[in-house]
Biopython code that builds the backbone (N, CA, C, O; Angstrom):
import numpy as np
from Bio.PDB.StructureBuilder import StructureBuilder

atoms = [
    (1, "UNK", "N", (-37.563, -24.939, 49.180)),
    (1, "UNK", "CA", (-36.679, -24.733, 48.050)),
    (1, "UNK", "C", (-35.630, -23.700, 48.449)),
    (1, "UNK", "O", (-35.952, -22.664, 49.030)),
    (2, "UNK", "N", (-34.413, -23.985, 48.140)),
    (2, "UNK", "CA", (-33.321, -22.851, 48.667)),
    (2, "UNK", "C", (-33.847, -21.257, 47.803)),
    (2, "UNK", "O", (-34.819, -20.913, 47.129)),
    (3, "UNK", "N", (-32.967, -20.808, 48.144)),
    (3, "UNK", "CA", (-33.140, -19.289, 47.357)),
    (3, "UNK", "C", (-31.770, -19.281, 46.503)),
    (3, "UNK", "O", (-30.791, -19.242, 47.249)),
    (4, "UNK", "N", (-31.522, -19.301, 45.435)),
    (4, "UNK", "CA", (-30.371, -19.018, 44.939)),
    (4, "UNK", "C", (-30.278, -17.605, 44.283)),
    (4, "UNK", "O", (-31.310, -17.053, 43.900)),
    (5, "UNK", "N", (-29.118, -17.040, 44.154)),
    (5, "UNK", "CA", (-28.650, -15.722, 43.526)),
    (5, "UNK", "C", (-29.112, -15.826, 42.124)),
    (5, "UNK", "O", (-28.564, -16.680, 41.428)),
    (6, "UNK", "N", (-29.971, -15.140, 41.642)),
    (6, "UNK", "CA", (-30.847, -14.318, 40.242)),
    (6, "UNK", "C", (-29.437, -14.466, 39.377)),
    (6, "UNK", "O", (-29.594, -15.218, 38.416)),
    (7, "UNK", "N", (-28.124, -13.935, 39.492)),
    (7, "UNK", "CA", (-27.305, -14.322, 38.299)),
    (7, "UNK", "C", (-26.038, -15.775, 38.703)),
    (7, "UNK", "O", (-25.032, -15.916, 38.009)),
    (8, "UNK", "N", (-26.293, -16.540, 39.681)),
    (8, "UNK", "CA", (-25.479, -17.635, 39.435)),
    (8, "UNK", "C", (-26.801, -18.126, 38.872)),
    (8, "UNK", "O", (-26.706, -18.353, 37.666)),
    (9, "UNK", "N", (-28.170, -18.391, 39.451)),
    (9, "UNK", "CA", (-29.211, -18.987, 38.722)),
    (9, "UNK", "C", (-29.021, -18.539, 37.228)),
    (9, "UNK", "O", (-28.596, -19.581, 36.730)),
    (10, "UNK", "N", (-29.072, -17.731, 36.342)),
    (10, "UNK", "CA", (-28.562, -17.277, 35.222)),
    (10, "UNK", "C", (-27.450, -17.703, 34.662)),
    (10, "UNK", "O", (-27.428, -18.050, 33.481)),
    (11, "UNK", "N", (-26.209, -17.732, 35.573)),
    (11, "UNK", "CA", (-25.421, -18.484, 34.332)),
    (11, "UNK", "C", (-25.760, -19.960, 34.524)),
    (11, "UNK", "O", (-25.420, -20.661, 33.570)),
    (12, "UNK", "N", (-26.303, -20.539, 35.452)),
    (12, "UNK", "CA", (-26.655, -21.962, 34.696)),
    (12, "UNK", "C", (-27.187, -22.329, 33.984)),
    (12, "UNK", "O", (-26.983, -23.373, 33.363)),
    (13, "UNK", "N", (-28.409, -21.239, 33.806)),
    (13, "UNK", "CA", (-29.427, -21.865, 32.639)),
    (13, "UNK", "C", (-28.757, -21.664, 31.121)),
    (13, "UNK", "O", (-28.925, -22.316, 30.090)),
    (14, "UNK", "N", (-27.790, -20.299, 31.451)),
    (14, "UNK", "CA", (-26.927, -19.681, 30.174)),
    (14, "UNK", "C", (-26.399, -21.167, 29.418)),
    (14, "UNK", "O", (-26.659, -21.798, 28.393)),
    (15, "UNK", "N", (-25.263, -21.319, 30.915)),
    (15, "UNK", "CA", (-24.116, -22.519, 30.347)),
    (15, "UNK", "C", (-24.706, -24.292, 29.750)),
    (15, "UNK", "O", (-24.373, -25.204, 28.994)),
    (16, "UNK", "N", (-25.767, -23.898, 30.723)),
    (16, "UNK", "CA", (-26.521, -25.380, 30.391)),
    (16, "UNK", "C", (-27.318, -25.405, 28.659)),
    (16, "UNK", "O", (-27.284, -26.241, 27.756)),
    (17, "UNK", "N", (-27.773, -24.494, 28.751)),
    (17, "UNK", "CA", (-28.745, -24.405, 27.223)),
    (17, "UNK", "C", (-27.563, -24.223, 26.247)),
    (17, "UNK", "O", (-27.918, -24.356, 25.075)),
    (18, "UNK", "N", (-26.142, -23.931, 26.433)),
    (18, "UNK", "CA", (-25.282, -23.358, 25.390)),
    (18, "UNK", "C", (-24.944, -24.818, 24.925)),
    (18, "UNK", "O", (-24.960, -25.177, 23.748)),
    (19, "UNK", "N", (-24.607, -25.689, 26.100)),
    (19, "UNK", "CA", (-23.912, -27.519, 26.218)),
    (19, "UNK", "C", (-25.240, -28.255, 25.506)),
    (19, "UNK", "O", (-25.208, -29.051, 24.568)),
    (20, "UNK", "N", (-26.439, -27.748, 26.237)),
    (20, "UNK", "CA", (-27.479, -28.719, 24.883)),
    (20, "UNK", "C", (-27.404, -28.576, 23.528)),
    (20, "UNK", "O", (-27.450, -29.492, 22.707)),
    (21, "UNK", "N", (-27.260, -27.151, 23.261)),
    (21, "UNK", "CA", (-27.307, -26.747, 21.753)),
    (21, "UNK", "C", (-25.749, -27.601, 21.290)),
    (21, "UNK", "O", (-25.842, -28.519, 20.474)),
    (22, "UNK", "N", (-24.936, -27.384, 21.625)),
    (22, "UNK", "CA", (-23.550, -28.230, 21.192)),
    (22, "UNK", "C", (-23.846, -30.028, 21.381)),
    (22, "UNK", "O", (-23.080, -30.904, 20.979)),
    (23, "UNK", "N", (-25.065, -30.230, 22.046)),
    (23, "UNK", "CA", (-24.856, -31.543, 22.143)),
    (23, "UNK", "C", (-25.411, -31.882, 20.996)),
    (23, "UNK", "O", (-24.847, -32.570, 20.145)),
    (24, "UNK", "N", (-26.958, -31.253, 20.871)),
    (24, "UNK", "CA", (-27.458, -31.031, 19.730)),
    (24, "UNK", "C", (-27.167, -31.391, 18.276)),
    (24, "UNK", "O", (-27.636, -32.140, 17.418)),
    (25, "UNK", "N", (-25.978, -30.334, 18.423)),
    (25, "UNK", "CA", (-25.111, -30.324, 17.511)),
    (25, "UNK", "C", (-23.873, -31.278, 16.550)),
    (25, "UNK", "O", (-23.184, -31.155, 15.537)),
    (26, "UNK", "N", (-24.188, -32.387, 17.780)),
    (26, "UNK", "CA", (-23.090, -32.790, 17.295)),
    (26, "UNK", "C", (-21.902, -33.197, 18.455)),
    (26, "UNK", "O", (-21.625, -34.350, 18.785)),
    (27, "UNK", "N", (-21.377, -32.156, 18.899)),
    (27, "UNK", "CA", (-20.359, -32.298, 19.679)),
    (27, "UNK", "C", (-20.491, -33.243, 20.634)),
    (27, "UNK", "O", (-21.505, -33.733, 21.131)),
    (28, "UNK", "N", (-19.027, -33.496, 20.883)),
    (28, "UNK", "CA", (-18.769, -34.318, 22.036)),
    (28, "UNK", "C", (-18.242, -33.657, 23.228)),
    (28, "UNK", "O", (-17.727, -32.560, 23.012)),
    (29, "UNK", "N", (-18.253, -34.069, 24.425)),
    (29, "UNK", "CA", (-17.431, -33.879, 25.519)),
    (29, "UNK", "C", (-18.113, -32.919, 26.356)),
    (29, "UNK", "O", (-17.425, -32.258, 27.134)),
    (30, "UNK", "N", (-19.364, -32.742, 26.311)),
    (30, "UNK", "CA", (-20.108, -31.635, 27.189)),
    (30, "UNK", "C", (-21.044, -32.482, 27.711)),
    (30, "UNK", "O", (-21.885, -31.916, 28.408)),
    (31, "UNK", "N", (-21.177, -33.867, 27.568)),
    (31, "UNK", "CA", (-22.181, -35.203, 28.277)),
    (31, "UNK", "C", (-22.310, -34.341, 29.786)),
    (31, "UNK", "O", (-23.300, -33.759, 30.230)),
    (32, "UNK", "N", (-21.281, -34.449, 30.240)),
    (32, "UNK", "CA", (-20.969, -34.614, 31.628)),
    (32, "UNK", "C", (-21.116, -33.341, 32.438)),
    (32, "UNK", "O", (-21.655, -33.267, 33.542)),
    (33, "UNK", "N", (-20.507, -32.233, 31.672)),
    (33, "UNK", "CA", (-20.729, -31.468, 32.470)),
    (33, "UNK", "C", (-22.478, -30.935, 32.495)),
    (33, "UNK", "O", (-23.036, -30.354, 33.426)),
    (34, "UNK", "N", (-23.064, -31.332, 31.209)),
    (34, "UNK", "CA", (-24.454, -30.929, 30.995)),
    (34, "UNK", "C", (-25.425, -31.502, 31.912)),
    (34, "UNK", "O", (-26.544, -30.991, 31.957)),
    (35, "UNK", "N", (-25.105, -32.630, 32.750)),
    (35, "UNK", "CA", (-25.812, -33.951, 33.559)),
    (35, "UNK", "C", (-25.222, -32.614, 34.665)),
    (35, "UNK", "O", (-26.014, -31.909, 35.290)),
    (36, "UNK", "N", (-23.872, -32.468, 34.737)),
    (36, "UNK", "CA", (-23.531, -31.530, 36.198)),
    (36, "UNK", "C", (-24.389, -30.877, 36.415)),
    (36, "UNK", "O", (-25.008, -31.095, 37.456)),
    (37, "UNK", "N", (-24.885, -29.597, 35.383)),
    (37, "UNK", "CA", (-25.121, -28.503, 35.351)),
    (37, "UNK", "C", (-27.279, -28.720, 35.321)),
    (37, "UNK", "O", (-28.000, -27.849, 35.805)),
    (38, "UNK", "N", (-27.770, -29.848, 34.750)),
    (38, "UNK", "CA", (-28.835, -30.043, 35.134)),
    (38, "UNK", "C", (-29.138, -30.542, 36.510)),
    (38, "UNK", "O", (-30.192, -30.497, 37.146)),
    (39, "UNK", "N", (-27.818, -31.090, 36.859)),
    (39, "UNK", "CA", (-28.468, -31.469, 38.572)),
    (39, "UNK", "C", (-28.458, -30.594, 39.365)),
    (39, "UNK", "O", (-29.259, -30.547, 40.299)),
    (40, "UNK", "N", (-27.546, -29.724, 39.151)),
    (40, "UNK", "CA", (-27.178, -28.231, 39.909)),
    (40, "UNK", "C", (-28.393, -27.181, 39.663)),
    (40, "UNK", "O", (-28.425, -26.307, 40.529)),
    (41, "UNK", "N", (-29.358, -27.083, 38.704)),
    (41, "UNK", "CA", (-30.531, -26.466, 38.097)),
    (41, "UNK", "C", (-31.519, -27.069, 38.913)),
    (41, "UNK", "O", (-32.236, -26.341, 39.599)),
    (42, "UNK", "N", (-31.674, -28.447, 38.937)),
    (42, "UNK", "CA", (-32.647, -29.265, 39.842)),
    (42, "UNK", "C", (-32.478, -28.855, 41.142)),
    (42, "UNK", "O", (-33.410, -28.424, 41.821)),
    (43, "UNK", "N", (-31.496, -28.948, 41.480)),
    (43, "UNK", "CA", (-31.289, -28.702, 43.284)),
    (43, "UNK", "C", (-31.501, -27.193, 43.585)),
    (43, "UNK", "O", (-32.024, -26.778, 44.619)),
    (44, "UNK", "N", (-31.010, -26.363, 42.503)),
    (44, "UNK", "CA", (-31.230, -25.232, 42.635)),
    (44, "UNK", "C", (-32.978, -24.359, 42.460)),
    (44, "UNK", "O", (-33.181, -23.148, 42.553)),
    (45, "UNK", "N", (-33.907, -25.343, 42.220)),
    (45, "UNK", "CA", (-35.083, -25.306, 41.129)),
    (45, "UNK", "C", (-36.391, -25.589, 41.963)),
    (45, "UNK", "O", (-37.498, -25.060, 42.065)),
    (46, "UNK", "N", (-35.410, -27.226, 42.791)),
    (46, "UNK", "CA", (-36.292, -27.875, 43.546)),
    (46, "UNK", "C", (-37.432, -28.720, 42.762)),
    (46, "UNK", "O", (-38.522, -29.130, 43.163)),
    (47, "UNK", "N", (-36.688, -28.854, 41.294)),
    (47, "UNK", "CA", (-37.462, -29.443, 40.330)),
    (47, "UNK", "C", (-36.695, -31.068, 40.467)),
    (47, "UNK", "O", (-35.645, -31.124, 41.106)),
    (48, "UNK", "N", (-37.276, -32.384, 39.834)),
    (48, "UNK", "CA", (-36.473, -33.774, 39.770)),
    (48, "UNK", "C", (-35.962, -33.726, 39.027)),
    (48, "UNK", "O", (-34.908, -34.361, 39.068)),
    (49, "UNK", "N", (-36.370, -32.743, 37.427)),
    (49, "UNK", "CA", (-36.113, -33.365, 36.236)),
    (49, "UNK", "C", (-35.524, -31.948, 36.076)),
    (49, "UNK", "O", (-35.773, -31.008, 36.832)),
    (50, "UNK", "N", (-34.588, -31.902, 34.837)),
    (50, "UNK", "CA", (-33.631, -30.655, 33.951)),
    (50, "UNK", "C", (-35.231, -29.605, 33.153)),
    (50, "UNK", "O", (-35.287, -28.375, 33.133)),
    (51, "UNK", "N", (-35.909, -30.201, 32.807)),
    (51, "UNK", "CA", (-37.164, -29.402, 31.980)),
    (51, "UNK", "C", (-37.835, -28.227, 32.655)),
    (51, "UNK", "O", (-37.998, -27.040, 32.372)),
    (52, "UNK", "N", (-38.279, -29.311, 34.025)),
    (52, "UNK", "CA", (-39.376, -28.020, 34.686)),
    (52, "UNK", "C", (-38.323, -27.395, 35.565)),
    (52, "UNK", "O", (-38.598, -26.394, 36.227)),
    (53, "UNK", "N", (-36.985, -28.016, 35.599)),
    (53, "UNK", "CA", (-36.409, -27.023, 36.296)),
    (53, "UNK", "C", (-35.861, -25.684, 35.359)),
    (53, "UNK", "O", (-35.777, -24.558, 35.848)),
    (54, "UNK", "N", (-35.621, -25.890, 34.407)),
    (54, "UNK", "CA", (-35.770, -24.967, 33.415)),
    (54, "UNK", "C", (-36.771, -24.073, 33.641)),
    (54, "UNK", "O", (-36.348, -23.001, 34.073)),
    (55, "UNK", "N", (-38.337, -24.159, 33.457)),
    (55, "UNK", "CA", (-39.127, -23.690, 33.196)),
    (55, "UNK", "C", (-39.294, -22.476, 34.986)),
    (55, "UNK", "O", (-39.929, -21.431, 35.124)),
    (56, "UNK", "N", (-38.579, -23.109, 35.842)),
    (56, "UNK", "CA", (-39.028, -22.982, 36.664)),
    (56, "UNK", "C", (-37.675, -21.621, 36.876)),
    (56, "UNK", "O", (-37.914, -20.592, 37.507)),
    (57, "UNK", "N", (-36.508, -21.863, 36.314)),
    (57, "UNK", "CA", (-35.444, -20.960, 36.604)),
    (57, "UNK", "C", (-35.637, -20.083, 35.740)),
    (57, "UNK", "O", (-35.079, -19.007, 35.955)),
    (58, "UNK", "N", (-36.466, -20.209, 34.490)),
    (58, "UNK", "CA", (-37.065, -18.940, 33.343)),
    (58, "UNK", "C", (-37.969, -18.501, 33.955)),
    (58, "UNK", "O", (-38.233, -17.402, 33.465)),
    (59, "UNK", "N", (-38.565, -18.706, 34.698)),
    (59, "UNK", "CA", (-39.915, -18.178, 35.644)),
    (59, "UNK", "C", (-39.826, -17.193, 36.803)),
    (59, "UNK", "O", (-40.595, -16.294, 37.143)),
    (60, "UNK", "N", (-38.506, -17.675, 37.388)),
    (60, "UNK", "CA", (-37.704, -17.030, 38.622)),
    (60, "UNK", "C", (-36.890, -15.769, 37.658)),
    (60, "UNK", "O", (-36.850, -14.859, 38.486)),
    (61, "UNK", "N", (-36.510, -15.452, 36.927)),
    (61, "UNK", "CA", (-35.184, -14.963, 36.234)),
    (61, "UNK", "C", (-36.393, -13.347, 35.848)),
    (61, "UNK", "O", (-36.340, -12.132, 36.039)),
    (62, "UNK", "N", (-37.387, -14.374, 35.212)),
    (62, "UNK", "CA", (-38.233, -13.233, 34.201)),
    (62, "UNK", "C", (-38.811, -12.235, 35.579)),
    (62, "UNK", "O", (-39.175, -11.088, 35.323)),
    (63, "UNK", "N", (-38.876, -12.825, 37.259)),
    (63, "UNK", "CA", (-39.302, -12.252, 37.790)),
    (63, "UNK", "C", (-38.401, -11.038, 38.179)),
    (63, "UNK", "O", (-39.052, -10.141, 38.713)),
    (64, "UNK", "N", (-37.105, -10.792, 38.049)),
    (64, "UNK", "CA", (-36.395, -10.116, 38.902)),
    (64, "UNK", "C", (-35.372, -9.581, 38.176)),
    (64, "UNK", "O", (-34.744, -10.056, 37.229)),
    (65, "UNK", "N", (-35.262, -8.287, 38.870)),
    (65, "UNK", "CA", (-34.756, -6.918, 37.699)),
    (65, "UNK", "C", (-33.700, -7.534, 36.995)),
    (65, "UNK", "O", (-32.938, -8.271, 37.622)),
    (66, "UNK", "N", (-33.497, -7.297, 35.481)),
    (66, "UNK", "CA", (-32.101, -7.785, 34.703)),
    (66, "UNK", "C", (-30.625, -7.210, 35.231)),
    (66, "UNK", "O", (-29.643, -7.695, 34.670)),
    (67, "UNK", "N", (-30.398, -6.204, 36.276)),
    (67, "UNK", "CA", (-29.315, -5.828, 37.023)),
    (67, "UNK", "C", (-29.062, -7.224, 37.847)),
    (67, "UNK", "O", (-28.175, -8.060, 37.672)),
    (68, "UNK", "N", (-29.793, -7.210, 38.500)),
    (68, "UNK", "CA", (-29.814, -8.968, 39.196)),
    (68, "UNK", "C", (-29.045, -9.971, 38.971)),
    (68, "UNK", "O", (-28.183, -10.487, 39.682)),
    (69, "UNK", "N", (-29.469, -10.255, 37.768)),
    (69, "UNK", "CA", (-28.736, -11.168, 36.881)),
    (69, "UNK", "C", (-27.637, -11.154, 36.094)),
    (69, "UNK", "O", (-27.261, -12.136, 35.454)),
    (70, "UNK", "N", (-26.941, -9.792, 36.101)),
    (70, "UNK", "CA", (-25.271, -9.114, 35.062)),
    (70, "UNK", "C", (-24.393, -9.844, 35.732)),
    (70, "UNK", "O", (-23.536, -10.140, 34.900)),
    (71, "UNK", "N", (-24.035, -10.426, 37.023)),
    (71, "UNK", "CA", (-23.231, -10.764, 37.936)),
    (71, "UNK", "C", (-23.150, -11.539, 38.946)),
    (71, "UNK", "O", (-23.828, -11.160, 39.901)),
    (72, "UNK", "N", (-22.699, -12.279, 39.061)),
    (72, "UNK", "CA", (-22.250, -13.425, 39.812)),
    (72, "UNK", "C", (-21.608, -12.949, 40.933)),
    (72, "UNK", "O", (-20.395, -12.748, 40.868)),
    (73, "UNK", "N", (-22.571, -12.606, 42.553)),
    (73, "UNK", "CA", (-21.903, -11.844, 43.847)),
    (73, "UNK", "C", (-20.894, -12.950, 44.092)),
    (73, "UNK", "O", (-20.880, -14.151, 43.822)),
    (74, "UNK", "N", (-19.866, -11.935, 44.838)),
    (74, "UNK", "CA", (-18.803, -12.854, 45.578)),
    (74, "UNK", "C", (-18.496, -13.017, 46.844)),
    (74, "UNK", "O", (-17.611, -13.810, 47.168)),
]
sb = StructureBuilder()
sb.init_structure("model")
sb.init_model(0)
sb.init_chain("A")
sb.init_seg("    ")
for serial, (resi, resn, name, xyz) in enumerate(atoms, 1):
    if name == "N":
        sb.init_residue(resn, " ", resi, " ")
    sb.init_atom(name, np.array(xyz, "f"), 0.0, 1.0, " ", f" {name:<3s}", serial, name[0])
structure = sb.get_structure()
């Protein structure tokens, strides 16, 4: 499984759970990037599916200090 950065791993799960709740919701036009952003979670996760890769990037996140996660290195 790769190692990804504690806050790009963070804003995906951020941006991804924000596009479900709007899909949720109602809205349109976040189909696509939400399919992006779960495959990018999967690959990043090493999970097949958007769920346990979830479970698996809340698992990684809860492990490692919340400084970690404020910022996206460049």
């Amino acid at each position: 499984m790769p190692i990804t950065h504690p806050a790009f791993l963070r804003g995906l799960v951020d941006e991804y759970e924000a596009l479900a709740a709007e899909e949720a919701a109602g809205a349109s036009g976040a189909r696509q990037r939400a399919r992006d952003l779960a495959y990018t979670l999967c690959v990043s996760t090493g999970a097949r599916d958007v769920r346990p890769a979830l479970e698996t990037a809340h698992r990684l996140l809860t492990a490692v200090p919340e400084r970690e996660t404020a910022g996206v290195p460049e």
